[in-house]
Structures are given as C-alpha cells and as structure tokens.
C-alpha positions as CSV (number, residue, x, y, z in Angstrom):
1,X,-3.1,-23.2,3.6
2,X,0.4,-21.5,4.4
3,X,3.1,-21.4,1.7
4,X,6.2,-19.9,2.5
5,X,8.0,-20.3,-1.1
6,X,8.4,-16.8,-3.1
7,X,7.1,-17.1,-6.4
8,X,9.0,-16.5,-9.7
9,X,8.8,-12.9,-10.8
10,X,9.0,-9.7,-9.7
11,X,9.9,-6.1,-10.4
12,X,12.7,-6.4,-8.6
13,X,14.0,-7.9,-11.5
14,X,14.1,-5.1,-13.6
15,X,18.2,-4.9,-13.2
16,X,18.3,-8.2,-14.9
17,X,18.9,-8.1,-18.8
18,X,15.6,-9.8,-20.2
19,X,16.5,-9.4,-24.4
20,X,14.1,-11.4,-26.0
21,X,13.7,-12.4,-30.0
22,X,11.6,-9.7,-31.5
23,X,11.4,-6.8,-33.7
24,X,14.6,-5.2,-31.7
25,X,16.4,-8.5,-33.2
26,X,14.3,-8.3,-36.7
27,X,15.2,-4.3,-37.1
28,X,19.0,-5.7,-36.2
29,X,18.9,-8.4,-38.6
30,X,17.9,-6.0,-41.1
31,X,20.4,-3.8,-40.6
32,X,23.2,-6.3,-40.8
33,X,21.8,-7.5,-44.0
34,X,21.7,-4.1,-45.6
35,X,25.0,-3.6,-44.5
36,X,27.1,-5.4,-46.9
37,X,26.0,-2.6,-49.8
38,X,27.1,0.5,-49.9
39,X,24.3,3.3,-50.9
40,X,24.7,6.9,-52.1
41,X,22.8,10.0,-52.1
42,X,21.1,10.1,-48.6
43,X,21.8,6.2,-48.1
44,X,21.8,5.0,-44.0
45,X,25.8,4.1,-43.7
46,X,25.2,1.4,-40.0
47,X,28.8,0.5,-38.9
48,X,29.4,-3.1,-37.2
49,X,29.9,-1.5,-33.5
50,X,26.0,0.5,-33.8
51,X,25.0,-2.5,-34.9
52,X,26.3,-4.8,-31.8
53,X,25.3,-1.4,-29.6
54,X,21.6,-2.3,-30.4
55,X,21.4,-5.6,-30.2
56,X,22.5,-5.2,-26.6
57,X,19.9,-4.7,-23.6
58,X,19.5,-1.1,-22.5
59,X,17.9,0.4,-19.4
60,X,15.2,1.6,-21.5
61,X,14.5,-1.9,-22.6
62,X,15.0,-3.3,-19.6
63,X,12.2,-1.1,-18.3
64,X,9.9,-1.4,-21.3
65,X,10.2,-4.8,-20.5
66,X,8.8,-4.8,-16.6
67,X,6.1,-2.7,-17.5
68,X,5.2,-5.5,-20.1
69,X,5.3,-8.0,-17.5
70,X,3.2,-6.1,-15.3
71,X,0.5,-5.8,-18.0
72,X,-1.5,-8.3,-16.5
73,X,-1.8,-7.3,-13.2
74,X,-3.2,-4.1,-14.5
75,X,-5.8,-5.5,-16.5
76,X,-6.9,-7.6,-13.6
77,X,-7.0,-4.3,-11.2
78,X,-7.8,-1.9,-13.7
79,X,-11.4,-0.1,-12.4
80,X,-11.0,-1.9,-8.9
81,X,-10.9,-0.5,-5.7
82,X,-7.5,-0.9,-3.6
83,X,-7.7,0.1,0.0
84,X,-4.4,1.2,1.5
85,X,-3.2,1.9,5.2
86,X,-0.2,3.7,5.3
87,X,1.3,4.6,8.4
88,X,5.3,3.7,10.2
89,X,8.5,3.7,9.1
90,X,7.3,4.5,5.2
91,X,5.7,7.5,7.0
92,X,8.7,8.5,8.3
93,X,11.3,8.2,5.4
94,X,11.0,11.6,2.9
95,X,12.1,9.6,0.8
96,X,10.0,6.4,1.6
97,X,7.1,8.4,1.7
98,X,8.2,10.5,-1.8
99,X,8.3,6.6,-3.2
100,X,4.7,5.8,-1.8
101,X,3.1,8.6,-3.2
102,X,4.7,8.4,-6.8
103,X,3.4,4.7,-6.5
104,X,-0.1,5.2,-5.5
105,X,-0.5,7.9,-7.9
106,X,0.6,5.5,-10.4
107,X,-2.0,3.1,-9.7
108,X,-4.2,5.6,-10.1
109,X,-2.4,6.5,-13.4
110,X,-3.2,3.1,-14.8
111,X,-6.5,2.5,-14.2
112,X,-7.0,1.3,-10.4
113,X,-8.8,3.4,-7.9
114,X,-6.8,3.7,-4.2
115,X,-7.9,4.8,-1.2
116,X,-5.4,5.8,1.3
117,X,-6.1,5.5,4.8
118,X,-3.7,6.9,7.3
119,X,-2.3,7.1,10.3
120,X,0.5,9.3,11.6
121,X,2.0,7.3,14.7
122,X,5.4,9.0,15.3
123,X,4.4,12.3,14.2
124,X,1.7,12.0,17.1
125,X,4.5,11.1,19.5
126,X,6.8,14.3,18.3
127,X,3.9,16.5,19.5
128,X,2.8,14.7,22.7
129,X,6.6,14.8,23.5
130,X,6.4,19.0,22.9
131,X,3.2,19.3,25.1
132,X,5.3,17.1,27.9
133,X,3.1,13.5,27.2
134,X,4.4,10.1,27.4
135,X,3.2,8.3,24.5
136,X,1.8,4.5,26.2
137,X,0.5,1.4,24.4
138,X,-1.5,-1.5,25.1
139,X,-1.6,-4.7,23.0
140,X,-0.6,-2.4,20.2
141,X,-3.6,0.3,20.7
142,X,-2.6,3.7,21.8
143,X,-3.6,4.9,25.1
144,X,-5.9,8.4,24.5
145,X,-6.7,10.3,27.3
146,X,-8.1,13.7,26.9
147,X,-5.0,15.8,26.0
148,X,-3.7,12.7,23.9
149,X,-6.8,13.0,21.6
150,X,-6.4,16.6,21.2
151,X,-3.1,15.9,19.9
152,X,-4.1,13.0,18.1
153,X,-6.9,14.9,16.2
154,X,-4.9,18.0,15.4
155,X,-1.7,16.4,14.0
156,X,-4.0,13.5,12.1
157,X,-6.9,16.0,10.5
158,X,-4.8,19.2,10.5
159,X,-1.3,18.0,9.5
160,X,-0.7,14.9,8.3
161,X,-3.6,14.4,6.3
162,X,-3.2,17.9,4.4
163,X,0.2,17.3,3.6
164,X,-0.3,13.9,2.2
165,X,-3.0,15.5,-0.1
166,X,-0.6,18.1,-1.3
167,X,1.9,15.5,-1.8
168,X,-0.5,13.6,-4.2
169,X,-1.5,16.8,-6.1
170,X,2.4,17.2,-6.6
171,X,2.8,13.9,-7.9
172,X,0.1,14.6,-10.3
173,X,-3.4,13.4,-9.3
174,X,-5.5,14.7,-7.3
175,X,-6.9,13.7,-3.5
176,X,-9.6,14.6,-1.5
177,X,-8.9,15.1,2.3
178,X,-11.2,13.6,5.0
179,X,-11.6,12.3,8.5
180,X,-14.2,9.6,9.8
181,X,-16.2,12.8,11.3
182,X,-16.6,14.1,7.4
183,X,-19.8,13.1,5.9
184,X,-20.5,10.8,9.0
185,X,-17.9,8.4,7.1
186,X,-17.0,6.4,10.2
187,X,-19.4,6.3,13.7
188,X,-17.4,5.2,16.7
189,X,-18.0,3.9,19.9
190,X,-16.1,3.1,22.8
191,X,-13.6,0.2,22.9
192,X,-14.0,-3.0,25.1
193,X,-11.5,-1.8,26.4
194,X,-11.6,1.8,27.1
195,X,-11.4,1.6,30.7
196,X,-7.3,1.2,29.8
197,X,-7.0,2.8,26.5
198,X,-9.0,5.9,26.9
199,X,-11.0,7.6,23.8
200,X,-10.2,5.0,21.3
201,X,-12.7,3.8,19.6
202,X,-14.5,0.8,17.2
203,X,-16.0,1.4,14.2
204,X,-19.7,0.7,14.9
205,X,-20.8,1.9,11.2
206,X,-19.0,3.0,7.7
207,X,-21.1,5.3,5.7
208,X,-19.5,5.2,2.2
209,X,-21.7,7.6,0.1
210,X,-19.5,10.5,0.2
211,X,-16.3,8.4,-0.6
212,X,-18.5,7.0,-4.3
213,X,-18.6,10.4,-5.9
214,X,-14.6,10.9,-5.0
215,X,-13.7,7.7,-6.6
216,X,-15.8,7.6,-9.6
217,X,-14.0,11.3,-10.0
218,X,-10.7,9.7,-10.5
219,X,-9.6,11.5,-7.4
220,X,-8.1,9.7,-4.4
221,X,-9.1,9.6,-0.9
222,X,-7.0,10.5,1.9
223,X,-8.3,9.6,5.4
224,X,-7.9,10.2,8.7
225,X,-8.8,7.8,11.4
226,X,-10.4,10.1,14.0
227,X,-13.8,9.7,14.3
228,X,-16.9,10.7,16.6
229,X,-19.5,8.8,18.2
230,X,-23.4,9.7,18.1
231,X,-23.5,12.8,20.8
232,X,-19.9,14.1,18.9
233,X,-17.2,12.9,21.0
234,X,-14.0,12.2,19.2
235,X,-12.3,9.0,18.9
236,X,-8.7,7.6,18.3
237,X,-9.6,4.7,15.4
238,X,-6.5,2.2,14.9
239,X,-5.9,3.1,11.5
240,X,-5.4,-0.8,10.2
241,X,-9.0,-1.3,11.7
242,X,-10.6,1.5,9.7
243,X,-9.1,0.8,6.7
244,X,-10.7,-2.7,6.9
245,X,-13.9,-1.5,7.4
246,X,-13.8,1.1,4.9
247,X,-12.5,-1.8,2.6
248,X,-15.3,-3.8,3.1
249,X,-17.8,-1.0,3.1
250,X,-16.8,0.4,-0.8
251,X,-16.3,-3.4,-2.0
252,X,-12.4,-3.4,-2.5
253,X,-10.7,-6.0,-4.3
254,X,-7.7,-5.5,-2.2
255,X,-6.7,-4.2,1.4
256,X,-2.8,-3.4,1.7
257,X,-1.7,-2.5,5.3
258,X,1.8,-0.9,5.1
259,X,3.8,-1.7,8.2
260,X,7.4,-2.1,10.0
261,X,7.9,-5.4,9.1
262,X,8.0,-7.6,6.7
263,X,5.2,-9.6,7.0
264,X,3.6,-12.8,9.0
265,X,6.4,-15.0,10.5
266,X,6.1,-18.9,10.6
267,X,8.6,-18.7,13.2
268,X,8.7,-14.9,15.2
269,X,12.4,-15.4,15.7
270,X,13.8,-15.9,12.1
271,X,13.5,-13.2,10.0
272,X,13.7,-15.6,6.9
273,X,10.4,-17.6,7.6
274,X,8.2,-14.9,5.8
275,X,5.1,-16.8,5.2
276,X,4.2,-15.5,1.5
277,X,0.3,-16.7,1.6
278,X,-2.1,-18.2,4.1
279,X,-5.6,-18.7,4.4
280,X,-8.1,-17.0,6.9
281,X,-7.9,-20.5,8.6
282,X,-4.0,-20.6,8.5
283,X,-3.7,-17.1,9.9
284,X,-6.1,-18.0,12.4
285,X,-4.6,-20.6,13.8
286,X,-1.1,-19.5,13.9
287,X,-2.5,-16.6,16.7
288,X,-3.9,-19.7,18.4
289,X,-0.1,-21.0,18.8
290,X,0.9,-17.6,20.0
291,X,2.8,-17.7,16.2
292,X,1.2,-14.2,16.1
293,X,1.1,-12.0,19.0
294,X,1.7,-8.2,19.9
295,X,1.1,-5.7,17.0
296,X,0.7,-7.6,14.3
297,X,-2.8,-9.1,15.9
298,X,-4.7,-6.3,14.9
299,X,-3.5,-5.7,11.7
300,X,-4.5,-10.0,11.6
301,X,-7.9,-9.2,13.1
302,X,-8.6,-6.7,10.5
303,X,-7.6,-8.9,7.5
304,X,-9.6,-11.7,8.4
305,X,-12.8,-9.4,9.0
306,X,-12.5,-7.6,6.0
307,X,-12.6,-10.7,4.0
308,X,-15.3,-12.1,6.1
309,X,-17.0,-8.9,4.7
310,X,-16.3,-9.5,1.2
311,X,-12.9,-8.0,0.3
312,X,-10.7,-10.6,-1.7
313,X,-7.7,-10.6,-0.3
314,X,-5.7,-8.5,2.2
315,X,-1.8,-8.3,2.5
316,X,0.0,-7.4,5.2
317,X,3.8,-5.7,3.5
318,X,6.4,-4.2,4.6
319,X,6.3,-0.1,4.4
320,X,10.6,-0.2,4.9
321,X,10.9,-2.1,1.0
322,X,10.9,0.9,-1.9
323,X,8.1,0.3,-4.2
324,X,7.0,-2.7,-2.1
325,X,3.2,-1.2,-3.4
326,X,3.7,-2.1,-6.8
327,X,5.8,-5.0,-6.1
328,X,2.6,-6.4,-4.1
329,X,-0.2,-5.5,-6.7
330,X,2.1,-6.3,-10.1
331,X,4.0,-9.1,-9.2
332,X,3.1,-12.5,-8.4
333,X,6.2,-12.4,-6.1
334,X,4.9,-9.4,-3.4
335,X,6.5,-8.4,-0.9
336,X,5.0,-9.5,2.1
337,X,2.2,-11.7,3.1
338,X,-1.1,-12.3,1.7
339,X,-3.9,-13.4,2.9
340,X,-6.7,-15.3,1.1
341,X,-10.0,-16.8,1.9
C-alpha cells in the first residue's frame, strides 16, 4: 500500500488561530454579564475593549492548544522506545541541531524513551580533508581504509558523540555516551563487500544489556557506530544500519532515520511526489523499478529489516524541516515517509 495524500493535522499549524467554545468563552460571557453593574469597595471594573482582548486567540492559546492536540500521540508513545539516527544536514546546522536536541529531550520530557544513534558524516570529511584524504563512496557506504578509520573512530567516539551528550545535559536531561565497542553493544564483521569499501563493517550481533539499565534510568543513549569484530579490529557501521538493529534488538516501537531529504519519492525527479506511507511490500517493489536507488537504499534496507525484526514502523524524514521530530511522532501529518508492515 503507497499513499501519497498528507493527512489533516499537524503542528505546523500552530500559527493558525484555533478558538474553540469553552471556559475562555464561559469566563468571557461572565464578564460581559457582570458588566452592566457597577460594584464598589474592591469591585472588578472589565471595560468593553479587555473584554474583546480576551475573547481573541493569543499565542499562548494558540500553543496550549497544539500541545492539546498532541495529547494523544503521547499517550500512545508514552513508556515506548523510539530509536533515532541522526546524522546530515540537521548535523550540520547549530541551529538544526540546537532544534533536534531540544526535541528529543522533550520526548523524553513527556514520557517516551529515545535512543539516539549517530553518525557524523561531514565532520569526518573536515578531518580527512586536514590529514590530506579524499573522502570516496560506494553505493552510499563510505570507503575506510586504514587512515580513514582512524579518523572515523576519533571524530565519532571522541568528538561528536561527547558533544552531543553535553548538548543533551544542556537541554536538561541527561545521556549516556557509547560506541558499538562499549559493553560489546554491536559485533562486526566484514562487509560483502569489503574488498571495495575497506573496514566497514555488518552488524553480525547486538547485545542490548547495557543499553536496559540506561533507559529504564530515564537517561538517553547516544551512540556511536564504530564497532569491533571478535579479534578487536575496528569497523566503520553505516549509522542507518545500526540503528535498525539496535531498534530491533531493545523492541522499539519506532525507528526515525533523519536524512537530507525529504523522504521516499514516487517519482525521483519531482520533488512533490513525497510518498507519505507504504508498506514493506510497496517499498520493496519501488527499488525493484529502480523508483529507489543510490543512498536512500540503505536507509530502505534497514527499515524493512527492522520491521521484519519486530519494530512497528520506521520513517524515513527529512533532518533540513525544524522540529520535523515531533512533527513525525505527534502528528498524523509527519513529515516524511513512513513505513508500515
């Protein structure tokens, strides 16, 4: 199944005046009514243009009124597990990445439980280009040789990961820092393909014990994709591939991957043919009419595995779109494409 219509509501719509009958208009009433008297000693004296004032939306109501809306969604996610990979152009942005945080942190505010997986893609490349490396890919998959996974390991583990734990802590929560080598969290092998690509590995086993503790805490993940396979060599793990697995392995009700785009395309040449849902069937069949191709085949494979594993559903949204977290998790509407079993 493949449905390409948005659905009705969204966040996004907290800009529109929503005033709805209810005690606002009952206190306003009331105050109308009592108007026509005059009191003394202490009386409340309402003129006619404080009374118009409140029956008028306000920001605040406005907002009062979203998080109303969104009341559902929380109750459905509230003490679930949501899995996300963040990575790209929200990676990028300060203040992209300021907006990610804030929103992860208040998922974790209200009751879900996220895990953030991460990569670090163009930070990567701003070292390789200082130790004198040109950054290749294949069929979306990093080429790692040697000096690469140095890099790769010391800007994922030592860097970016400890700054996106800080970041949490300033937004108010707090987040526990780890790679697939902690706690034997992730075991790698070699790819298929590693004759071509180098140290990049597959995940050949997820290990979840030491991630149980951390969520049950209230505290958040943060993890790198570098991982190690039995004798301790160290492997580059495509960040939308771990998170799958690591979805499926602590029984997630939801996988988000954050990208550069805006979703799964019906037609890869017009951006306006976002396809809003499809099924594992659907999705499987547009990369068997080359619908889907480059890039976003991964990110495909690893929706459709992790679901095959038991995760509900897994949306692929675009990282560029503020708040497009909480637009995917509390709003039918979303903000990229979802995909079902």
């Amino acid at each position: 199944m493949l449905l390409t219509k948005p659905h009705p509501s969204s966040l996004a719509s907290a800009s529109t005046p929503l005033p709805k009958p209810g005690p606002t208009a009952n206190r306003v009433a009331a105050l109308n009514s009592s108007n026509s008297s005059t009191r003394r000693g202490g009386s409340l004296r309402v003129s006619a243009a404080s009374v118009a004032a409140a029956a008028q939306p306000t920001p605040a109501l406005s907002r009062v009124d979203v998080l109303s809306e969104a009341l559902p969604f929380i109750q459905r996610f509230k003490g679930k597990t949501v899995v996300v990979k963040y990575g790209g152009a929200a990676m990028k942005s300060p203040e992209l990445q300021a907006s990610v945080i804030r929103d992860l942190v208040l998922l974790s505010c209200v009751g879900l439980r996220p895990v953030l997986v991460h990569g670090g893609g163009p930070e990567i490349n701003s070292w390789l280009a200082r130790v004198g490396v040109e950054p290749q890919f294949r069929n979306g998959l990093r080429v790692t040789d040697a000096v690469t996974m140095e890099v790769v390991e010391m800007v994922l583990v030592g860097k970016v990961n400890k700054q996106l734990v800080s970041l949490i802590s300033l937004a108010g929560a707090t987040a526990v820092g780890l790679c697939g080598k902690d706690a034997r969290l992730l075991t790698a092998r070699p790819s298929r393909d590693a004759a071509s690509l180098g140290f990049v590995g597959e995940v050949t086993r997820v290990d979840p014990a030491v991630l149980h503790p951390i969520i049950g805490a209230g505290h958040i993940p943060v993890i790198a994709t570098v991982a190690a396979d039995e004798t301790g060599q160290a492997y580059n793990i495509n960040a939308d591939t771990a998170a799958g697995e690591i979805a499926a392995a602590v029984g997630a009700e939801k996988l988000l991957l954050l990208t550069d785009v805006s979703g799964i395309l019906a037609d890869r040449d017009d951006p306006g043919s976002l396809v809003k849902e499809v099924d594992v069937a659907g999705v499987q069949r547009m990369v068997a009419e080359g619908k889907v191709g480059g890039g976003m085949i991964p990110k495909v494979e690893c929706c459709v595995r992790a679901i095959a594993q038991g995760v509900r559903t897994a949306s692929i949204i675009d990282g560029r779109v503020p708040h497009s977290l909480l637009l995917e998790i509390l709003t039918d509407e979303g903000t990229g494409t979802m995909i079902t079993g």
